[in-house]
N, C-alpha and C positions, 0 to 999 in steps of 0.2 A: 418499563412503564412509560406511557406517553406523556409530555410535560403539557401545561398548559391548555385546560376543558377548550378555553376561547378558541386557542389554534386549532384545537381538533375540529371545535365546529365550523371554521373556516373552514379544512381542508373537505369534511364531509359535503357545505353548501356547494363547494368549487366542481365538487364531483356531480352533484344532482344538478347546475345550472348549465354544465357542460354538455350534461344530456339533452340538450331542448326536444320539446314533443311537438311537432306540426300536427296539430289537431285537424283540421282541411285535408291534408294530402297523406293524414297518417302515418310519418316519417320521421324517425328522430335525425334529428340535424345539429348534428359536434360543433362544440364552438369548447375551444379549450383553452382559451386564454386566459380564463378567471383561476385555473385550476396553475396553468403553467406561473402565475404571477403568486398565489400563495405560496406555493411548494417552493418558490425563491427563498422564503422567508427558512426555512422546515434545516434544525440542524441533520449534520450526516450522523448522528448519535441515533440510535432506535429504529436502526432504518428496518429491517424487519417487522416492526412493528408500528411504523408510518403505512409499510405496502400491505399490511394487511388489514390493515384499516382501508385505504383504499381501494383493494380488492373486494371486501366487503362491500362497500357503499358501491358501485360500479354493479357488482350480481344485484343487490337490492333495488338500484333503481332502472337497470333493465328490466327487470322482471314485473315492476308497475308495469309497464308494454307490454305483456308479454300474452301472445294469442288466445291463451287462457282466459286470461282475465279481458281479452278488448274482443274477443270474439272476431277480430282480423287480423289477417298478416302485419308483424311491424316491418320495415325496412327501415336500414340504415343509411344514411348518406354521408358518405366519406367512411375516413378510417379517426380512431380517437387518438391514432400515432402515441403519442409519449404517455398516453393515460392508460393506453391497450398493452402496456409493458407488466405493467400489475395486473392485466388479465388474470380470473382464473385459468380459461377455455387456453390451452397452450396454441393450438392453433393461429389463434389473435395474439398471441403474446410473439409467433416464428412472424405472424403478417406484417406486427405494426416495424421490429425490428427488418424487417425486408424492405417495407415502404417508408422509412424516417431519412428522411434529407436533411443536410444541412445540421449544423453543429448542437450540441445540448446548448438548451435554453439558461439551463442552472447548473451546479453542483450535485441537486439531491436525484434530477433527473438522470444527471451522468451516473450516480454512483449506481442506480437501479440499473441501467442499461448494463455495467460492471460487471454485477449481480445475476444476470441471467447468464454470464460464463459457469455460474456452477446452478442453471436451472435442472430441475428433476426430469426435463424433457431434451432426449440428444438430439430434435429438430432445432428445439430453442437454443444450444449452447452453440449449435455450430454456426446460427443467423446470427448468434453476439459477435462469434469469429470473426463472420464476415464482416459485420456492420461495424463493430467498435473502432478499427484504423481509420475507418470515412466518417462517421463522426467527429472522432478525436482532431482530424485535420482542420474539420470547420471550429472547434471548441475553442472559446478560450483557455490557454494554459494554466491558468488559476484555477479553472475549473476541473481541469484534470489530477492538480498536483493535489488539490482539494479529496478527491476522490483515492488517488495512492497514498496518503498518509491515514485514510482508515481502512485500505484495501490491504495493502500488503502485511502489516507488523500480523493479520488472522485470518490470510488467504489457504493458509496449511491444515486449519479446519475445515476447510470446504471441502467434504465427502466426493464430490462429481466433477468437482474439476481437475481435470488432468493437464496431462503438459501440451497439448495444443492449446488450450482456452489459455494456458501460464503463458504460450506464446504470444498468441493475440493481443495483452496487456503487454509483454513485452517488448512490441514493436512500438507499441505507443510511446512507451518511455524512450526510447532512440528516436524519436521526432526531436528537432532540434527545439523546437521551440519549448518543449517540454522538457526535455534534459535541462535548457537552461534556468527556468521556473523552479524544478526539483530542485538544483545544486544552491539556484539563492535561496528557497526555504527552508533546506533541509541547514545552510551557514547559521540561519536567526533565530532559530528555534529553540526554545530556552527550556522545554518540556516537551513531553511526549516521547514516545517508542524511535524516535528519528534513528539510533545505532542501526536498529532495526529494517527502519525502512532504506538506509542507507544498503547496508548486506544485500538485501534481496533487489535492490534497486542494481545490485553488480554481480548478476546474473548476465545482465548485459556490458558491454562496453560504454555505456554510456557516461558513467562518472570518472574512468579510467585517466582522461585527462585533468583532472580536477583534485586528484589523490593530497598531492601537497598542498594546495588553497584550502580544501576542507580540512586537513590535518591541522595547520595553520591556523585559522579562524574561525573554525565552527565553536559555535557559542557552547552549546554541550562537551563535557570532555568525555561521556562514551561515547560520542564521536569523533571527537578525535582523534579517541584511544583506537578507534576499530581504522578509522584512517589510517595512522600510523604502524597499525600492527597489517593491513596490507602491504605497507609498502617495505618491510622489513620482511616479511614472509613472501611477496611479489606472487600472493593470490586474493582471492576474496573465496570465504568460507562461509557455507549459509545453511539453513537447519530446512531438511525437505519434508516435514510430517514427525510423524515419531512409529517409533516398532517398539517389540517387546523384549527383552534382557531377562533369561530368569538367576533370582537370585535366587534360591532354593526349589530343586528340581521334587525331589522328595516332599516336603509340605506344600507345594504348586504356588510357592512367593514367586512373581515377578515383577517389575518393573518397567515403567516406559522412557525409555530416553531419547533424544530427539536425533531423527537420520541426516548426515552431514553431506553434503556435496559442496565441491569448490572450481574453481575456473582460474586457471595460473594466468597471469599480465605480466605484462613485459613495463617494468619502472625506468625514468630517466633519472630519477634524484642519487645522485650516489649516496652507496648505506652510509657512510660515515657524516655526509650531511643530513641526512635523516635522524640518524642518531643524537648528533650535536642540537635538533631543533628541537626531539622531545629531551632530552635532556633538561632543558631548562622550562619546560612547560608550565605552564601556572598549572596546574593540576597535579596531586601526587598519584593520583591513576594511570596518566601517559608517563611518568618520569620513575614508575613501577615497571611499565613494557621497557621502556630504556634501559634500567637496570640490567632485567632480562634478558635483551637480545645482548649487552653488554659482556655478561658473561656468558652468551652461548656464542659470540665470537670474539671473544678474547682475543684468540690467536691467529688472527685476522688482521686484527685493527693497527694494533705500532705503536708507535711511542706516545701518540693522543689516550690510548689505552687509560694512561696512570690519571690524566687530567679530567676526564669524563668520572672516574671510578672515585678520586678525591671530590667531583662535585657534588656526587651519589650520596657519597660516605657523610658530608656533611650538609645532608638536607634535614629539614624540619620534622620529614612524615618518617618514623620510625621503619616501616616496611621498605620504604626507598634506599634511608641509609642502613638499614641491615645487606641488601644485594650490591651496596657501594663500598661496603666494608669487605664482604665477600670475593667482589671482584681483585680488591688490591692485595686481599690475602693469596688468591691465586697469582697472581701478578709478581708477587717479594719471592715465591715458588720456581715461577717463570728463570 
C-alpha cells in the first residue's frame, strides 16, 4: 500500500503539470521538473506500486489529448526521459532509456531505471544494459548504494532477469566510487538484510580488499560473521534463485531450497590471525564460526591450538564454550 493520500496527490499533480498542453500550436510540451523534484521525496519502499501509479496517471493524462477526443493530431515535443521509464507503451520506455543523459536526478529514479533490468520487454532490458553503467558514472554514489540495498537482498525473485542484466548491475558495483560508498554503508548499518547484500555484493571482486575492515568493524555481526567465514573458507558463497528437492517422490511432497554458487578469492590475513580476531569478537555468532573452523583445523594450528580452545571453553555463550570444550577434548587425544 502507498503511504501518505498527500504524497500521492503530489506525485499524481507532478505527472499531469508535466504534461503541459499548447493550446495554439496543439503540442504537449514536457517540462519535468515538478515531477523529478517530488519523486526526491518518494521512499524506495513500494516502488512497484509508486510506478504504477505513475504509469497510470501518465496513460490518463495523454489520453485527455488524445485524437479522439480533440479531433486533431497531438504532437509531442521532446521526450518525458525519466518520466517515459514508467511508460506503459515499451517502446517509450527502450526510447527514453536510450535518450537519458547524464546521472539519475534521485534515488527513486535510479531504482526504476534498475528495475527495467527485469522489464517484461527484451528491448527494454537490454537498453537498461546499455544505459545503466552511463548513468551510474554520472550518479551520485549515495544514490546508487541507495538503490543496491533494496535491489539485491530480492533480485533472485525477478523472473526475467538473467545473468547479463545481473552483469550490467554488476559493473556498477566495481566503479570505485561506488565500492567505496557500499563498504562504508554496508560498516554503519545497524539493521537490514546488509549479510545479504554484502554476499551478492561478492559476486564481484569489489569488496575483496576490505574482507578484514568489514570482518573487524561492521556494526552487525551477521556480517561480520559472513566476513569472517570468507576469509577462513577464501570464497564468498551466494544463493542464485531456488529449485526443487523432492522429499517424497510417492506422495508428490517437495521442497524448495535455495541454488548455491560461489567465487574462490585469494586472502592475505593469515588463518591463524583471522582466527585469533574472531575469537575474541564481541558477538557469540562470530566466536561460534571460530570455534568451528577451530576444530575443523585442529591439526593445523600448533601449540596456539590449547590457548584459543581454553578461550572458547570459557566463554559466556554456552554454544561457543560447548565447541571450546570440544576442541580441548580432541586436543588431551592429540
Amino acid at each position: 500500500m502507498l503511504p501518505q493520500d498527500s504524497l500521492q496527490q503530489e506525485v499524481i499533480e507532478s505527472v499531469q503539470v508535466s504534461l503541459k498542453f499548447d493550446l495554439l500550436y496543439q503540442r504537449i510540451r514536457p517540462d519535468i521538473s515538478k515531477f523529478i523534484a517530488v519523486t526526491s521525496k518518494l521512499s524506495l519502499k513500494s516502488l512497484d506500486d509508486w510506478e504504477r501509479l505513475i504509469r497510470a496517471e501518465i496513460f490518463y493524462s495523454l489520453r485527455k489529448y488524445s485524437p479522439k477526443q480533440s479531433g486533431n493530431e497531438i504532437h509531442q515535443v521532446g521526450s518525458l526521459r525519466w518520466m517515459d521509464i514508467c511508460n506503459a507503451d515499451g517502446f517509450r520506455r527502450e526510447r527514453a532509456l536510450r535518450t537519458i543523459s547524464g546521472g539519475a536526478p534521485n534515488s527513486f529514479l535510479l531504482a526504476l531505471t534498475v528495475r527495467k533490468l527485469n522489464d517484461w520487454v527484451p528491448q527494454v532490458r537490454a537498453a537498461a544494459c546499455d544505459a545503466l553503467p552511463l548513468i551510474a558514472e554520472a550518479s551520485d554514489p549515495e544514490f546508487i548504494v541507495d538503490v543496491l540495498f533494496i535491489t539485491l537482498p530480492y533480485w533472485n525473485s525477478w523472473g526475467r532477469m538473467g545473468d547479463i542484466e545481473k552483469e550490467a548491475l554488476m559493473k556498477v558495483i566495481l566503479m570505485e566510487k561506488v565500492t567505496e560508498a557500499l563498504k562504508k554503508r554496508i560498516l554503519i548499518s545497524s539493521s537490514g538484510p546488509v549479510a545479504t547484500i554484502f554476499v551478492q555484493a561478492g559476486r564481484t571482486t569489489a569488496l575483496d580488499k576490505f574482507l578484514a575492515e568489514i570482518a573487524e568493524k561492521s556494526v552487525q555481526p551477521s556480517l561480520r560473521a559472513k566476513a569472517y567465514r570468507c576469509q577462513f573458507e577464501s570464497k564468498f558463497v551466494w544463493a542464485e534463485g531456488l529449485t526443487w528437492q523432492w522429499v517424497d517422490k510417492v506422495h508428490g511432497i517437495r521442497r524448495s531450497i535455495p541454488v548455491l554458487k560461489e567465487r574462490i578469492i585469494s586472502t592475505t590475513t593469515p588463518f591463524i590471525e583471522v582466527l585469533r580476531s574472531a575469537t575474541t569478537d564481541r558477538s557469540p555468532m562470530v566466536r561460534r564460526i571460530a570455534g568451528e573452523m577451530l576444530i575443523k583445523e585442529l591439526n593445523n594450528i600448533g601449540d596456539e591450538a590449547f590457548k584459543l580452545a581454553n578461550i572458547l571453553a570459557s566463554d559466556t555463550s554456552q554454544s561457543v564454550a560447548e565447541r571450546g570444550r570440544y576442541a580441548l577434548t580432541d586436543l588431551k587425544k592429540l
